[in-house]
N, C-alpha and C positions, 0 to 999 in steps of 0.2 A: 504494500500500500504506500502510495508516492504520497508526499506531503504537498498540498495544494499552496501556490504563492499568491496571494491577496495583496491586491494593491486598491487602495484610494478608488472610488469610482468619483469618474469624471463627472460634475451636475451641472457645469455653464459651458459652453465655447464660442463666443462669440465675439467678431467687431463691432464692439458696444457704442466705444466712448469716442471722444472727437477732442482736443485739448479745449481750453476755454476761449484761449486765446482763438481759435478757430484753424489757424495756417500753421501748426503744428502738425497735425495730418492726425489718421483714428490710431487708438491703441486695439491690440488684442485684449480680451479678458476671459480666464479661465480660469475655473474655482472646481474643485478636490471638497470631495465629502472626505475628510481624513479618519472621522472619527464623529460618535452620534452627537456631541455638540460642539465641532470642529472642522473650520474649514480652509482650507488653505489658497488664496489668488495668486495668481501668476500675472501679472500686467506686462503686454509686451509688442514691441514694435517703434517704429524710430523714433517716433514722438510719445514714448511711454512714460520718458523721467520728468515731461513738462505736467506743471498741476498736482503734483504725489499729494499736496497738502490741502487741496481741494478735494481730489476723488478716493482717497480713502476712507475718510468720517464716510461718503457717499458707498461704497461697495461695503462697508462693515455696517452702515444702516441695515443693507437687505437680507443681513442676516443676525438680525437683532439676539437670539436666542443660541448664537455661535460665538467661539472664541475664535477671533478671524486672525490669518499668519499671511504675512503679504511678502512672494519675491516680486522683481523689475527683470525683465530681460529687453534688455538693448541690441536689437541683431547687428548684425555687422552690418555695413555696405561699402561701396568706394571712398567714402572718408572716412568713417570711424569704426575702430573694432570693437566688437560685438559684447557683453559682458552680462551676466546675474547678478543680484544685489540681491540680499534680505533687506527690505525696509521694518521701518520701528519708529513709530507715529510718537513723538515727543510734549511731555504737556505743553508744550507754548505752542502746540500744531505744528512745529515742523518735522521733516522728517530725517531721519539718518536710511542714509541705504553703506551695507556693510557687503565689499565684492566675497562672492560664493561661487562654489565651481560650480557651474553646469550641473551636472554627476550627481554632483550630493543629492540635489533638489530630483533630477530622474531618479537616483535610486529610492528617494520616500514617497515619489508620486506613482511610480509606476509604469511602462512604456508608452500610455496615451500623454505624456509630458510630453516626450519628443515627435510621436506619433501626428501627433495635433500643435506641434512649433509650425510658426512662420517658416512657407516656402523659401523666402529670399534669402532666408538667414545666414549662408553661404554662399550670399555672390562673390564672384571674383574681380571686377569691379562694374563702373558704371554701364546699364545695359545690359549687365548678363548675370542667366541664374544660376 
């Protein structure tokens, strides 16, 4: 009898959000049932790190009766390389993002982390996927 491997069910994936600012362009947002009052966001795409202090109070609203854990994924492209962050929402609302590997975050979510990552996230540069 093989032991079955459990990961996280995946309960959002979606191009939700838009920055405030507007010309920022949309972020991804994907949220992990981790645990029955436990969920984990992954915010991500070029314009993810704009607004943190705006749309978090906002995605931990919708899940009022959850302890919510927030990473940032910044995919790469032809200027800037690509990175994870744990975010950590600070009393005076700002936020700290702390760099995390990739890995870490796939190995607690489960293969629909990377399964369901942004296409582009591996261009090699501008124009090409």
């Amino acid at each position: 009898m093989g032991v079955e491997d459990v990961h996280p069910e995946l309960i959002r994936d979606e191009q939700s959000w838009q920055s405030v600012q507007g010309w920022y362009g949309y972020a991804h947002v994907r949220v992990w049932r981790t645990a029955p009052d436990r969920v984990t966001v992954a915010i991500s795409g070029s314009s993810a790190e704009h607004d943190l202090e705006t749309v978090l109070p906002l995605l931990r609203a919708e899940y009022p009766d959850d302890t919510a854990e927030f990473f940032l994924h910044r995919p790469m492209d032809w200027m800037t390389l690509g990175y994870y962050a744990e975010l950590t929402s600070n009393d005076d609302g700002t936020v700290t993002s702390t760099l995390i590997a990739g890995d870490i975050v796939a190995a607690r979510l489960g293969p629909s982390f990377y399964a369901t990552e942004d296409p582009d996230d591996h261009s090699g540069g501008y124009g090409c996927a």
